[in-house]
C-alpha positions as CSV (number, residue, x, y, z in Angstrom):
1,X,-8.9,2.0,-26.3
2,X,-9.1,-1.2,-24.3
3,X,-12.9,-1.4,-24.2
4,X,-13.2,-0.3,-27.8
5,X,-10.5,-2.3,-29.4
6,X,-8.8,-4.5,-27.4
7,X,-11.6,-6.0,-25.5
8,X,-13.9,-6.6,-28.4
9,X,-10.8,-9.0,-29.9
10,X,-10.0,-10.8,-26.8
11,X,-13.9,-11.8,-26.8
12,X,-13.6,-13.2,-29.9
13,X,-11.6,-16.0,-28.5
14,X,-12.4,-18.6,-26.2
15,X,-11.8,-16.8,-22.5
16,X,-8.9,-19.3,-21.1
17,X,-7.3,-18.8,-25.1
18,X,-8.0,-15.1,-24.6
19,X,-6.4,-15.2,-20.9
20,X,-3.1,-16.8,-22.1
21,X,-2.8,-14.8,-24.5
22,X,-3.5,-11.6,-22.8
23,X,-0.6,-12.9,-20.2
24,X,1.7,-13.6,-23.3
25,X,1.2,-9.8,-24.7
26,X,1.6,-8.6,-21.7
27,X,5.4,-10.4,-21.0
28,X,6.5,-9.7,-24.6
29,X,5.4,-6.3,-24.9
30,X,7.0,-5.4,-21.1
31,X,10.2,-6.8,-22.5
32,X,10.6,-4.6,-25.2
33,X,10.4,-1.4,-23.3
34,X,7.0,-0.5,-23.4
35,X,6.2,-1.2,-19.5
36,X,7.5,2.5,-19.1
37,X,4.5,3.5,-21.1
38,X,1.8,1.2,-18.8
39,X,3.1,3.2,-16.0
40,X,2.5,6.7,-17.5
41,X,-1.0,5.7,-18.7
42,X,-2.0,3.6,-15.7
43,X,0.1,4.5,-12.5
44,X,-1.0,7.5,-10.0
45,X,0.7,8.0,-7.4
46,X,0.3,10.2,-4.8
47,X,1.0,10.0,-1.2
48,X,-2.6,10.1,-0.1
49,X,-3.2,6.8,-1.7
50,X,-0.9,5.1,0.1
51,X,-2.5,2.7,3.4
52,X,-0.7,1.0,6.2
53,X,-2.3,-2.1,6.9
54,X,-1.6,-5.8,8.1
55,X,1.9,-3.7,9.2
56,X,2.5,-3.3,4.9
57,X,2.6,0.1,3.0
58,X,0.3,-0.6,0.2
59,X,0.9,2.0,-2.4
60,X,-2.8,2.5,-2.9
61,X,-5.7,0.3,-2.1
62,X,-6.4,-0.9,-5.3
63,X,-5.4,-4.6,-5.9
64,X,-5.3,-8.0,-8.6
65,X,-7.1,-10.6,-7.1
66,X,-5.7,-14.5,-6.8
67,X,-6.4,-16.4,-9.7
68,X,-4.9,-13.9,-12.3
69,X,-1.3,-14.4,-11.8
70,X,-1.4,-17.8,-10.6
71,X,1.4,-18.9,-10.9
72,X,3.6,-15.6,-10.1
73,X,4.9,-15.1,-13.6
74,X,3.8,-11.5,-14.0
75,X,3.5,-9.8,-10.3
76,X,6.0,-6.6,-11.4
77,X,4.3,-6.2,-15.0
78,X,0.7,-5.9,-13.6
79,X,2.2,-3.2,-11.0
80,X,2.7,-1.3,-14.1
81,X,-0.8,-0.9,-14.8
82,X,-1.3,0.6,-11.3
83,X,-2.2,-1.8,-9.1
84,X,-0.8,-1.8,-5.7
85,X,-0.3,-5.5,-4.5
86,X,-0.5,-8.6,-6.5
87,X,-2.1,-11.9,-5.1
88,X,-0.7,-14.8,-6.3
89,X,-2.2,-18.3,-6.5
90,X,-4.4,-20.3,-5.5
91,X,-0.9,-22.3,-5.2
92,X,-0.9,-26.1,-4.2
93,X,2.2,-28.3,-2.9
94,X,1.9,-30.3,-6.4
95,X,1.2,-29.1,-9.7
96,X,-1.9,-29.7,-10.7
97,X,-4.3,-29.5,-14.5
98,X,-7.5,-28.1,-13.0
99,X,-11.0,-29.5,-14.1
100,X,-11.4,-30.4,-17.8
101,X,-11.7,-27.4,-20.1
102,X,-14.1,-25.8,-21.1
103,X,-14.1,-24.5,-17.7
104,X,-14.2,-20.7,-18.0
105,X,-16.9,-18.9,-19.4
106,X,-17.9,-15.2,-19.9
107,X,-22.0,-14.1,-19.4
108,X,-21.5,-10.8,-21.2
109,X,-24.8,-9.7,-20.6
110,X,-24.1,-9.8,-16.4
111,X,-20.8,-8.4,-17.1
112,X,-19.6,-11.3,-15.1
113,X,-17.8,-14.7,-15.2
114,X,-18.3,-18.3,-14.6
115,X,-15.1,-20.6,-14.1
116,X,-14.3,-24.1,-12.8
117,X,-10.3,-23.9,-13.1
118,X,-9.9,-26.4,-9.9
119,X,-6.9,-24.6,-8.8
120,X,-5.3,-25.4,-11.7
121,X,-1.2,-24.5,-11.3
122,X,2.4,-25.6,-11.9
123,X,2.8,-26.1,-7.8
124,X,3.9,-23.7,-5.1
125,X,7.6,-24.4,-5.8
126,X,7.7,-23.8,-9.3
127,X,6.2,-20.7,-8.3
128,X,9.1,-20.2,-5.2
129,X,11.7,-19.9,-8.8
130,X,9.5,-17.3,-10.1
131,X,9.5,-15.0,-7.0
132,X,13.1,-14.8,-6.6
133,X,13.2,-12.2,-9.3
134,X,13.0,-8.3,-7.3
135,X,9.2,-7.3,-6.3
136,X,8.3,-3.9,-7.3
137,X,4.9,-4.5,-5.7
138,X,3.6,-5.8,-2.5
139,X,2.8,-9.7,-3.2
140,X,0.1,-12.1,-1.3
141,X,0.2,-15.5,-1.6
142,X,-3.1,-17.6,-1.8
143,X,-2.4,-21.0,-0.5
144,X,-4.8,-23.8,-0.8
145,X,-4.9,-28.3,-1.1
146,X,-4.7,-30.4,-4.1
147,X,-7.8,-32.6,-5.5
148,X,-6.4,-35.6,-4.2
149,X,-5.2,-34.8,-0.8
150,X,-8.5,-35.4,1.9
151,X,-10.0,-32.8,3.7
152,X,-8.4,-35.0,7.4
153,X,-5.2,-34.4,5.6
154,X,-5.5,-30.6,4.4
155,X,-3.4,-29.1,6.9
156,X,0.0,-31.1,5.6
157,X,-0.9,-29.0,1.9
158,X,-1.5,-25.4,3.4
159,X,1.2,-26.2,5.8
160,X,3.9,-26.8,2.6
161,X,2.6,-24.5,1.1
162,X,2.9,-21.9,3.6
163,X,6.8,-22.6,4.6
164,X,7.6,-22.5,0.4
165,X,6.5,-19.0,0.3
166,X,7.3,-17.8,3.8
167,X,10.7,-15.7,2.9
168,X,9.1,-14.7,-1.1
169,X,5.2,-13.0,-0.2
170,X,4.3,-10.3,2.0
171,X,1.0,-11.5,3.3
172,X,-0.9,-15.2,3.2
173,X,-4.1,-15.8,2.1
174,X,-6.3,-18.9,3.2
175,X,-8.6,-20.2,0.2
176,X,-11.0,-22.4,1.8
177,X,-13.6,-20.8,-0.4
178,X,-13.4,-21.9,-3.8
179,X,-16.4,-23.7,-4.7
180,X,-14.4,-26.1,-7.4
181,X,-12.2,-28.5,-5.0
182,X,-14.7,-31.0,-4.1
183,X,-15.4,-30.5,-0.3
184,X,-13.2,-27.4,0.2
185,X,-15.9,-25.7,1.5
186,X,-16.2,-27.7,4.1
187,X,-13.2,-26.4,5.4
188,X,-14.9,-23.2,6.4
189,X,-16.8,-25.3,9.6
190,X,-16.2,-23.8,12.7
191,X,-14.2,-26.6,13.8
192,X,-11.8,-27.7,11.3
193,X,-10.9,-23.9,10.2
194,X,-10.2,-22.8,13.3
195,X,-7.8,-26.3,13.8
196,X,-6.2,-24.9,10.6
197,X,-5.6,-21.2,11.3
198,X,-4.4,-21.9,14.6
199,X,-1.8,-24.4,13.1
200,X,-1.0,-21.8,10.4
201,X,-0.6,-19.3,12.9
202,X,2.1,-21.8,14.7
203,X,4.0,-22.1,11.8
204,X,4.4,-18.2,11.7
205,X,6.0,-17.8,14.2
206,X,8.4,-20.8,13.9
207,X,9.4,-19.8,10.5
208,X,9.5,-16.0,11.7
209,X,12.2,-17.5,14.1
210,X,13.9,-19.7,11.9
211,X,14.3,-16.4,9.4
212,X,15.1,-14.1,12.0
213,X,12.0,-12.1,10.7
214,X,8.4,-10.9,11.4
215,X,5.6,-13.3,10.8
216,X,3.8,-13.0,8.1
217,X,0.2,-11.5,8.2
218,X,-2.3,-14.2,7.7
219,X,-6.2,-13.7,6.0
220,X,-8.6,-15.4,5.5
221,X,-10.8,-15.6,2.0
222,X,-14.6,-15.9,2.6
223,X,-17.3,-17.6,0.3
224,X,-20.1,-15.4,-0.4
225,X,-22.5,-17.8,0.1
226,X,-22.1,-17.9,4.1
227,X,-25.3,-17.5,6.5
228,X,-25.2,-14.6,8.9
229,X,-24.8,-17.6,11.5
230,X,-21.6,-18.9,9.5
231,X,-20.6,-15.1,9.2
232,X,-20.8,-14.6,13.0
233,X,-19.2,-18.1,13.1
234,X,-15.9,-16.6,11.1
235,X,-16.2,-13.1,13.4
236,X,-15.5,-15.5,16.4
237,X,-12.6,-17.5,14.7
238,X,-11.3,-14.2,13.7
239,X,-11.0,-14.0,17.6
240,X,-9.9,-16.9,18.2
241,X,-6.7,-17.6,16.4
242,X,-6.0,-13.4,16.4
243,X,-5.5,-13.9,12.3
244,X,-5.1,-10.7,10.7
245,X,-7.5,-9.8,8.3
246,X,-10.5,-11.4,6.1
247,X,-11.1,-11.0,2.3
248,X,-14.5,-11.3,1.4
249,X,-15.5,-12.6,-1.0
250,X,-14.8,-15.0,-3.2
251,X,-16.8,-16.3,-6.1
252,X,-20.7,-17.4,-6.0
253,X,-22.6,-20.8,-6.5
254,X,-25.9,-18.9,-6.5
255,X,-27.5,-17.7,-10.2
256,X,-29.8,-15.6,-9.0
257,X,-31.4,-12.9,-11.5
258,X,-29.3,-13.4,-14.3
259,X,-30.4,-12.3,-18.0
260,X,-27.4,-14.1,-19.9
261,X,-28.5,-17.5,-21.9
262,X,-29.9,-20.3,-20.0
263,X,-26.7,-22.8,-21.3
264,X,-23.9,-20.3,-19.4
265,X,-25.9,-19.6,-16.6
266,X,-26.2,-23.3,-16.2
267,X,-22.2,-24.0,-15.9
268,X,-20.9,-25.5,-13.0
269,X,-18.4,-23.3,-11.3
270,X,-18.2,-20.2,-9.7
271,X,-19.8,-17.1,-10.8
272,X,-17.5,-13.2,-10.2
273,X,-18.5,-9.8,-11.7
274,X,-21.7,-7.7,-11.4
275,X,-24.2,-10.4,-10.2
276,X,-21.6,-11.0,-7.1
277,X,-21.1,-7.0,-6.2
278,X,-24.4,-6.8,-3.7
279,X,-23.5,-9.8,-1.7
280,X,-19.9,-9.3,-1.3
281,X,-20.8,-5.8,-0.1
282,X,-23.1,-6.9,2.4
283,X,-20.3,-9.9,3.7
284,X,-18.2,-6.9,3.9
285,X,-20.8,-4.6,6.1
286,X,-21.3,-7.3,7.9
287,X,-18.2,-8.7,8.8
288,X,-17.7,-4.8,9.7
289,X,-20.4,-4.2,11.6
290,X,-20.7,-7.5,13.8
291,X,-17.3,-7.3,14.6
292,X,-16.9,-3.1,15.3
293,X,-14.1,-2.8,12.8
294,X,-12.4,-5.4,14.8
295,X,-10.0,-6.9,11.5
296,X,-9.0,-5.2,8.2
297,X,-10.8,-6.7,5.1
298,X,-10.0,-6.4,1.7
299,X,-13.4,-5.9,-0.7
300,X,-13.5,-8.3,-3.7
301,X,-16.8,-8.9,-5.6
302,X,-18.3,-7.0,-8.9
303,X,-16.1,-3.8,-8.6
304,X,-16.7,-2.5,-12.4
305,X,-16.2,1.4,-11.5
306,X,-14.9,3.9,-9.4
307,X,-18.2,3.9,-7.3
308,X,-18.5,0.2,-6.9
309,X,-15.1,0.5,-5.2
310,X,-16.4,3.2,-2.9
311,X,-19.3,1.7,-2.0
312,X,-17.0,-1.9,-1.2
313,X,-14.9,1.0,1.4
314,X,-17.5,2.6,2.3
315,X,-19.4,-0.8,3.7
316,X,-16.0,-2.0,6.0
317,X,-13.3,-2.3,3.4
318,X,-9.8,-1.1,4.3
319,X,-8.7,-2.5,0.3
320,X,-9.7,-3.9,-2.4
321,X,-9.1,-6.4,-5.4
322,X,-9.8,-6.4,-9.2
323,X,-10.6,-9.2,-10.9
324,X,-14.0,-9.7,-13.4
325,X,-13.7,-6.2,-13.6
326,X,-9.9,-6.1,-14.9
327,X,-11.4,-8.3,-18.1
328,X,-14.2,-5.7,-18.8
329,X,-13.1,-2.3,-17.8
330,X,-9.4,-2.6,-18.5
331,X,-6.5,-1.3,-16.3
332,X,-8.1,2.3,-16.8
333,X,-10.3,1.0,-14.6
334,X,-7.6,1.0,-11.5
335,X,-6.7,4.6,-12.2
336,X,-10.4,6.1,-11.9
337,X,-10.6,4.1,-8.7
338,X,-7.7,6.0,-7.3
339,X,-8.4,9.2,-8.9
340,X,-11.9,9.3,-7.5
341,X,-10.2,8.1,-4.0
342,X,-8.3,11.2,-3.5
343,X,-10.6,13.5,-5.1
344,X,-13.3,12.5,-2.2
345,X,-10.7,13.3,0.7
């Protein structure tokens, strides 16, 4: 129904129109009852699908990457299509309006995405009011710096950030990936990302004490764009500050092989989807490999079907997230991932 109906009207519209108002069907049509219907359609569970990792139960592997839900209005309505943990964010200490629009744009014929957003959100507070409500699902929170504040001054942002959401998300998430915050990237240098983790990592367990609870498990999201030097760079920080876990990967700067029109390919931004599912996969192997399994990753990258989500598990992944896919497949999509889970064993 979703890719023969619904989809084929959402395309119709401009993709950040089509975006909001997806999120505002979703909220009214959840408040008059018919969430209890999403969960019949969409929701398996079954013990077997359930994973212990990072010290968190997920109820299956299957997740919404950050950048959906970004700012935490809709966590316990997308658990009702199936998925089993929520990522909010990217969240920033002030609210900010993201690049100019246009600034997200679809290249049907990839089956992927372009976007430029800039981290665009109503700051990590506003979100704070909107995860006091009850979780029904497990909920990261993807932390990152506003536009203005300098990379020399980036730790006082994630730092903020970080204590906001302490006692309201179950696991972090570093984003020192996105390619659209001017110089974030940088971030991901040896040096300066491991000055930031380890800081991070301090604050854990300060806040841990000051709760009276147990610190937080900490990841780290990846560009895709990394050398295998850079890679082996991030298996040695990995070491080093004894974070938990790495999600790899977030979106691409490169256009390679693309057949969509010369004017989208073009668009500044980042590109998710199909033309991103090869790389990610080998990040993941990778990762996997060099480091003999040393740190749970979550998969992320061009997972359109059930087998593109075996083939992200079968390369290192211990979970992974939905996003392009979510816009093309529909949440179907997360039920034949976890029906072709437990029929392989």
């Amino acid at each position: 129904m979703y890719k023969f109906l619904i989809r084929p009207i959402l395309f119709l519209l401009d993709a950040e129109t089509a975006h909001h108002f997806s999120f505002a069907s979703i909220r009214i049509l959840s408040k008059l009852g018919l969430n209890r219907l999403f969960r019949k359609l969409f929701v398996l569970d079954d013990p077997k699908l359930e994973k212990e990792i990072f010290g968190l139960k997920f109820r299956n592997p299957v997740g919404l990457a950050a950048g959906f839900d970004k700012d935490a209005k809709l966590y316990n309505e997308f658990s009702d299509f199936g998925f089993g943990f929520v990522e909010i964010g990217t969240l920033t200490p002030k609210p900010q309006e993201g690049n100019p629009k246009k600034r997200l744009f679809r290249l049907v014929g990839d089956q992927g995405i372009i976007n430029r957003m800039g981290f665009n959100n109503k700051g990590v507070f506003e979100a704070v009011e909107q995860l006091k409500k009850e979780h029904r699902v497990i909920i990261g929170g993807n932390i990152g710096k506003n536009k203005v504040t300098a990379n020399e001054d980036a730790i006082k942002d994630y730092l903020i950030c970080f204590e906001a959401l302490f006692e309201h998300v179950d696991y972090f998430v570093v984003n020192v990936s996105s390619p659209n915050t001017p110089g974030l990237r940088e971030l991901q240098d040896k040096k300066p990302l491991t000055n930031l983790l380890k800081k991070l990592k301090r604050q854990n367990g300060k806040l841990a004490q000051k709760y009276k609870s147990k610190e937080k498990p900490i990841l780290l999201k990846i560009a895709p764009d990394l050398s295998d030097d850079q890679l082996l760079d991030i298996v040695a920080i990995m070491a080093d500050t004894a974070i938990e876990g790495i999600i790899a990967t977030n979106t691409t700067i490169s256009r390679k092989n693309l057949s969509s029109h010369l004017i989208l390919t073009e668009e500044k931004g980042g590109l998710s989807g199909k033309p991103l599912a090869k790389r990610s996969t080998e990040v993941i192997r990778f990762l996997s490999e060099k480091s003999n399994k040393a740190f749970p990753i979550i998969g992320v990258g061009g997972i359109h079907s059930p087998e593109d989500a075996l083939e992200k598990l079968d390369a290192g992944a211990d979970l992974i997230q939905l996003y392009t896919g979510f816009v093309y497949e529909g949440p179907a999509l997360i039920k034949k991932i976890n029906r072709a889970i437990l029929e392989r064993g």
